[in-house]
C-alpha positions, 0 to 999 in steps of 0.5 A: 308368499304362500303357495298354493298346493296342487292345480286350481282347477282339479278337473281334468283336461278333455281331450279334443276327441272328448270335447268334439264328441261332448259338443256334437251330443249338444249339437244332437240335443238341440236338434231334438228340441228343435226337431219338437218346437216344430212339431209344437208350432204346426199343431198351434197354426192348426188350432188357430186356423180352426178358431179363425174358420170358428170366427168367420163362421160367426161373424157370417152367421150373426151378420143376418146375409145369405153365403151369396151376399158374404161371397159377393162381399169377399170376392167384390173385397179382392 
């Protein structure tokens, strides 16, 4: 039976230092992204907020009721 020459895996083994050093720069990576996800997050609830305020502000104005019917409305809903 044949054998095979040399090792199957040619890479080198990391040592413990490299292989913790590697996982933490991951580690620091993900927390970038993370750390930007949020960012992207808070400015999607703020453009929502605002189209939800746009909405209401339409539906009030086209319902053809004064703002003390709306507010009465809201307040009589709660």
């Amino acid at each position: 039976m044949p054998r095979t020459k040399g090792s199957k895996n040619k890479t080198a083994a990391l040592t413990i230092d490299e292989r913790i050093a590697a996982v933490t720069a991951e580690i620091d990576s993900l927390q970038e992204q993370v750390k930007a996800k949020k960012a992207e997050l808070k400015k999607l609830d703020v453009e929502k907020a605002e189209a939800d305020q746009k909405k209401i502000l339409a539906a009030a104005a086209s319902s053809g009721k004064t703002v003390e019917e709306i507010i009465e409305l809201i307040e009589s809903a709660k």
